[in-house]
Structure formats: C-alpha cells, structure tokens
N, C-alpha and C positions, 0 to 999 in steps of 0.2 A: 480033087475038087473041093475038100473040106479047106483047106490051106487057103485055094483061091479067094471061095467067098470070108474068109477071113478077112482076109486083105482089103478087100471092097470095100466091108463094115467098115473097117479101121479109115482107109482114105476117108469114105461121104462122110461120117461122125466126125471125126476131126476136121476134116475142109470146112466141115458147115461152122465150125468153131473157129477159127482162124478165118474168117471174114469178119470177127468180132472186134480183133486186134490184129494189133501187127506186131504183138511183143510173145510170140507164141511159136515152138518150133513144131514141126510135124512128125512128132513121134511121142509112147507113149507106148501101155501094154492095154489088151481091150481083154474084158474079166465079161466072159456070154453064161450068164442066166435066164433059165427058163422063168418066169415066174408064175406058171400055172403047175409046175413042180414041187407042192409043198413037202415038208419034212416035219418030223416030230422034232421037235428044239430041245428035248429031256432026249431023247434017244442021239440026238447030232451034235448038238452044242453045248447043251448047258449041263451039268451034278448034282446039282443041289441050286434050293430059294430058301433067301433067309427074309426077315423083315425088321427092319429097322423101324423104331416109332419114335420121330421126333420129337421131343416135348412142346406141351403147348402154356408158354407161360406169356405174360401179357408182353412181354417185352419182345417178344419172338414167334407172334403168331405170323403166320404167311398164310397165303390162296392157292398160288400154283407158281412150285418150284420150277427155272428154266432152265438151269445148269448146276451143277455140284462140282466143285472142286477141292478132293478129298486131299489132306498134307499131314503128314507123319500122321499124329490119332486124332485126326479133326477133319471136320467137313464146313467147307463154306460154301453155305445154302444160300445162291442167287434167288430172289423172286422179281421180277420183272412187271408180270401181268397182274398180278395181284396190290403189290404196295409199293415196288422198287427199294427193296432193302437185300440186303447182306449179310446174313445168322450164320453166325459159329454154332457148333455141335461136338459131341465128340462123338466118337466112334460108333457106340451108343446111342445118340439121338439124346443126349441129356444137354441142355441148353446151357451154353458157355454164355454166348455175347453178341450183340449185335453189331457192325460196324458202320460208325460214323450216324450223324442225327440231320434231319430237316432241318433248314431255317437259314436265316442269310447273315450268318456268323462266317467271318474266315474258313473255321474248318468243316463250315456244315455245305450241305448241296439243296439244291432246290427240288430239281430233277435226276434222277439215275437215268439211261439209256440202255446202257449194256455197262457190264461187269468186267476188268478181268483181274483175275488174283495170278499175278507172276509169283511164282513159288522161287523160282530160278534167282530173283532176285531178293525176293520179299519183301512185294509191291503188291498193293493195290490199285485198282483207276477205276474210278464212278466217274462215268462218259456222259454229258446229256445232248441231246438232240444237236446243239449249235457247237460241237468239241470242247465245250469249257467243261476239263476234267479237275477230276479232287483226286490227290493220290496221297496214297496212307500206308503204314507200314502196318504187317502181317496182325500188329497185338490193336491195329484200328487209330493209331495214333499217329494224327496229322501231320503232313510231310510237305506238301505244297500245291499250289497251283499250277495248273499246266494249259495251255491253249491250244488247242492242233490248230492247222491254216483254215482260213475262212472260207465256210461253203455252205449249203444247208444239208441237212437230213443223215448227221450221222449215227449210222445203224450200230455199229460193230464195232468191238475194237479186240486186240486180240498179238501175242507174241510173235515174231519171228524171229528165228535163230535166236542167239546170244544178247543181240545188242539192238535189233529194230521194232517197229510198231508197227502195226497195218494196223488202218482201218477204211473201214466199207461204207460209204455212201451212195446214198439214190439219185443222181446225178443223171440229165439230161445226158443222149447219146454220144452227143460232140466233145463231152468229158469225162475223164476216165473217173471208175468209183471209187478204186484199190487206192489208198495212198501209204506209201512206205515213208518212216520216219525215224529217225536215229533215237533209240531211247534216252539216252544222254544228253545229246544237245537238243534235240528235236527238231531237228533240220529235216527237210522235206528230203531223202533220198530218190524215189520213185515213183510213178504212177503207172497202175494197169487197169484194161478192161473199160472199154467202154461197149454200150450194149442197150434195148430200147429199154429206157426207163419202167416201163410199166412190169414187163421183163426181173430186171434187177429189182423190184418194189419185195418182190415175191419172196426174197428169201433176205429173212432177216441175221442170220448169224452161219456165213458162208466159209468159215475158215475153222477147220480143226489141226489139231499136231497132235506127232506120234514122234517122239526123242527127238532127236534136233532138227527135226524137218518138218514145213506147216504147208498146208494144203487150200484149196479156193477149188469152190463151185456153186452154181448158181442151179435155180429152181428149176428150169427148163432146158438145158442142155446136159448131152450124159457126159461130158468131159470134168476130168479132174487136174486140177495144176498143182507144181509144187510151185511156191511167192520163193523166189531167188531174189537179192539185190536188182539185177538188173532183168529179169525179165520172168515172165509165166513160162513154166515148162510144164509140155503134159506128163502126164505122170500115170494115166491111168483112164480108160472109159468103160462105159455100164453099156452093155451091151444085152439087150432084152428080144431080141429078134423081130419078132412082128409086131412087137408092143411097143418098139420103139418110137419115141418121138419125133417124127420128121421134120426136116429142115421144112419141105412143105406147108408145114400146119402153120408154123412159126412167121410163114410167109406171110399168110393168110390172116393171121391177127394184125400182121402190121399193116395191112390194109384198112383197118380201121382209123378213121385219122386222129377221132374222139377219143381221148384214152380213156374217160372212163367208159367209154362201150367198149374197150378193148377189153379192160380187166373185166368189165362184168360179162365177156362173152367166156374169156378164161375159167372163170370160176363157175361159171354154167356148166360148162364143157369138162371140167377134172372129173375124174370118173366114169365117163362116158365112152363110147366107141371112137369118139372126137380126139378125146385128150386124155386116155386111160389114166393118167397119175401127174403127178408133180415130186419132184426128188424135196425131200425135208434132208433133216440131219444127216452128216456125213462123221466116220469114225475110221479110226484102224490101230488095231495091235498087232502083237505080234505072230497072230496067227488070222484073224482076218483083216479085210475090206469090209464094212457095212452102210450101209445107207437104209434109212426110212422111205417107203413109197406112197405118200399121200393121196386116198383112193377118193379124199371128197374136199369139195372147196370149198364151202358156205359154212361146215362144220366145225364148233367149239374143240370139240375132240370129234379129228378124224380120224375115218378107218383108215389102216396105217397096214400094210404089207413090211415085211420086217427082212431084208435082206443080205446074206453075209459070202461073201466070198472064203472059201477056205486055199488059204495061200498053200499050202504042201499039198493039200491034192487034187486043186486046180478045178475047186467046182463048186456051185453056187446052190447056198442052203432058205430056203425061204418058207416064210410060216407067217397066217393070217394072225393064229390064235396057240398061246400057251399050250392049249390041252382039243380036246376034242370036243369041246364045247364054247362057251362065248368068254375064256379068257383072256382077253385080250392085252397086252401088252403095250404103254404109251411109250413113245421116240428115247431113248436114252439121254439121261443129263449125265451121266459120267460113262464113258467108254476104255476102261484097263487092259492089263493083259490080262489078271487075272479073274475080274469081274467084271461085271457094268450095274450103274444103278438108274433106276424110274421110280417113275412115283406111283402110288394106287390113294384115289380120294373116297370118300364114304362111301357114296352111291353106288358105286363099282365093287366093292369090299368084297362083296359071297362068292364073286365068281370068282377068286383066289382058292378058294378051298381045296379044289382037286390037284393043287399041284404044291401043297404045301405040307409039309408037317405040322402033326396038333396044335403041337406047341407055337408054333410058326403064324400060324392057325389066326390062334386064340387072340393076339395082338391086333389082329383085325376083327374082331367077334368084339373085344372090347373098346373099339374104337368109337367115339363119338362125333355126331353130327359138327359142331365145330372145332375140333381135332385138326390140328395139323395132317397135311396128309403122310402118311405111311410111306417109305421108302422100299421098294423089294431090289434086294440084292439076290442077282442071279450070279453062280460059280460057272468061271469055266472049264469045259472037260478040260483034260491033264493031254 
C-alpha cells in the first residue's frame, strides 16, 4: 500500500507540472518529508560553526549579502539588496577588492541585477534588468559588452553545463522565462517554462548547480528540473504530504484576473493553513537535497524551515532553529560539500551564542552596529 500511494504523489505532483510546459518528461525521483519532524542540525548535519568577519573598509561596505561565491582562497561577496556590488575577500574576511565601479564609462555598469562569477571559465557578468551585461575577468578587469535578446525583467542569470547561459525572466504566460544561450557566440539555443506570471514573480534566482549539472524550480510548485539543451527533465520533487501545495490552491489564485489581488492574496496567505510555505533557495551536494521553506510573505527576514534530504539514507532532516531556542539560521549563499555559508547581521548577533565557541563567540560580541555582516560557516558531518 506504501508503494501505491507513492506512485499517486509522484503522478498528481508531476501532471500538475507538465501542464506548465510541454518540454518536460514524466519522470523524476520524489524525496517525502515530514516537516513537522524536526531534528537537532548539530546532532544530524552539522560539526562544528565557525565565523568569518568581513572587514569593513569604506570601499567594501555591504547591507545584505545574496550569494557567495567561494574560488581557491577568496570569496566573492554578491550584495544585491543592499548596493549591487561585488567584494572580493579572502578566506578570512580581510578585504581584497571590489569589482568593477558605477558610472556610464565603457567598463563601468549603471545597474547590477544578478551576479554570476563562472569560475569554470573566469568570468564575470553584472546582468541588469533589460540583459545589458558587463562581463569581467576574475581580477575585475574589463572584458566586454554582452547583450542577451530583448525582453523585459531579467531576473537571473546563471552557468549551464560547459558552454551555455540560462537566464530567467518574468515573462507573461504565452512566453517561456528560461532562455538557453551559447556562452560563446551567444546565440539563443533554447527556451523553457512558461507559467502565470505572478507565479514566476516570486522566485527570483531559480537555478542552482552541483558539478556539471544545473537545476530550475520555481516558488510554488515542488518539482525540480535538470536545464538540458534541449529540454526540462525532472530530476526530483519535494514531497511534504499533507502540507503539500495543491494544484487546487494554484487554481484558485488564478481565478483572480487582477494580478495585483492575486499576489497580494498570495502573500496574505504564505503561512497560513491556505498556503503553509513558499519554496526559497534550492541546493545539493554530495550528500544532500536542500531547500528553504519560506513560512511568511510580507517579511524582511522570513521565518525560514530549513530542509535537507539525506541521499544514503533516504530521509528528510528538518529544523526551525539552530539550537533550542531562537537561533535561527538565514537561506544559505553558498551550499558545498563540505560546508555552507549565511550571513548573521547585528541585531540577531546573541542568539549565536549557544552554538558557538568563545572564541567563535567573541567575533560577534565585538561586532558593531555598522559592521559588515558576519558570515557563519557551518561544517559538515563526515
């Protein structure tokens, strides 16, 4: 009987997904978590928390880190929501360099959108809204101009495989978001995914990768794809049992014809008995699956359910809060095999204390109000 309703999960989750596209095949592994199952994250997942403190010098101040991209002994600090820049660091949190400057010089950018640092290649791309990118080599030193095709509202941009581009836009239902593009010539290769606009609004950086394979999922549905040349393969669904988000609900907002009553019924509704969650970040190494469960919609910082699959023993590890009290843990900007890294900002600082060493400690005991934020690096078990 346990096989059967397996089977069921997997067909209705996926059907309801492949009415989105026709570039999708039906199949895929389904990964069932409880999530009223919490676990201790120091007893299941993690070793050790260390703290990195980024320096704060005037040329490298940030707000709030959105991604990290860690390459041989440096980190490259995305900040997004704060200033739209891009800080080198090293290993240490001792400020290297900032890359690339404001202003409408050839090599400068007006707008950032999204980031991505290709390591593979050692490449840069500062994306802004309308795809007019700046791309720069690893030491920040300007490489050229690049245009992606014309559309409005690009979100994301992001590796595939060896040699393509994806990026993600907010794009009316009739048009797909995903556009595949040759890194080299930059020729349009492919499109995927079309979906209700307000829908696709909701998640702004939908594509992670783990070795030579990259990944796509959106905010409201529990399916995960692997971005192939030519088409979305699923790869993977989140399977929450009666927490799941029904095709149903989904229905039900698209009945609104207003979109902004649609979104503001959405964000009403996240955290509710309505709309228990919204999926955030997605990750995977070599030993899990992870996803963030975004428990509130209106929230600067949402409460955040923290989600991981454990691939060898086939069973889903989840945790509100670091310790047994209010430590709480923000969405990962870097996800390893070895570690992951987040950020912790001032006001949040003390509630670090029970899961850290003194010394560990201390680095946030001496951190000041306009301080860069802290980085905590979590190990993980062996």
């Amino acid at each position: 009987m346990k096989i059967h309703i397996y089977w069921i999960v997997t067909i209705i989750l996926f059907a309801s997904a492949c009415s989105n596209s026709n570039q999708q095949d039906q199949e895929g592994k389904v990964y069932q978590v409880d999530l009223d199952e919490k676990v201790n994250p120091f007893e299941k997942i993690f070793s050790h928390a260390e703290i990195i403190s980024l320096e704060t010098v005037s040329d490298g101040l940030m707000v709030w880190p959105e991604r990290i991209f860690p390459f041989k002994d440096l980190l490259y600090v995305y900040d997004f929501w704060g200033v739209q820049k891009l800080f080198v660091f090293d290993a240490k949190g001792k400020f290297v360099k900032r890359i690339g400057r404001r202003g409408q010089g050839p090599d400068e950018y007006l707008n950032m959108y999204d980031c991505l640092v290709d390591t593979l290649h050692g490449d840069i791309y500062f994306m802004n809204v309308f795809g007019q990118t700046k791309q720069y080599d690893l030491n920040g030193n300007f490489k050229k101009d690049v245009m992606f095709p014309d559309r409005p509202h690009y979100y994301s941009v992001s590796l595939v495989g060896d040699s393509l581009i994806a990026t993600w836009s907010c794009m009316k239902k009739e048009d797909d978001c995903v556009l595949l593009l040759n890194k080299f010539t930059e020729d349009t290769i492919n499109s995927f995914w079309n979906d209700d606009d307000i829908f696709n609004h909701r998640k702004q950086f939908p594509f992670h990768r783990y070795e030579d394979k990259s990944y796509f999922s959106v905010s409201l549905r529990h399916e995960v794809y692997e971005i192939t040349p030519d088409r979305l393969v699923p790869a993977y669904v989140w399977d929450f049992g009666e927490d799941n988000i029904s095709p149903e609900l989904l229905e039900y907002y698209l009945d609104f014809d207003d979109p902004n009553e649609r979104n503001r019924r959405i964000l009403d509704d996240i955290g509710t008995n309505i709309l228990p969650f919204c999926f955030g970040n997605q990750y995977v190494n070599s030993a899990y699956h992870y996803v963030s469960v975004i428990r509130e919609g209106r929230s600067a910082r949402p409460m955040i359910t923290h989600v991981f699959y454990d691939k060898e023993h086939h069973e889903g590890l989840v945790f509100d809060y670091l310790d047994e009290k209010e430590c709480r843990m923000n969405s990962p900007l870097y996800f390893g095999n070895d570690y992951l890294l987040t950020d912790i900002h001032y006001d949040n600082r003390e509630t670090f204390q029970s899961i850290l060493p003194k010394e560990e400690y201390q680095k946030l005991e001496n951190m000041l109000e306009d301080d860069n934020p802290r980085l905590l690096k979590l190990y993980f078990k062996n």
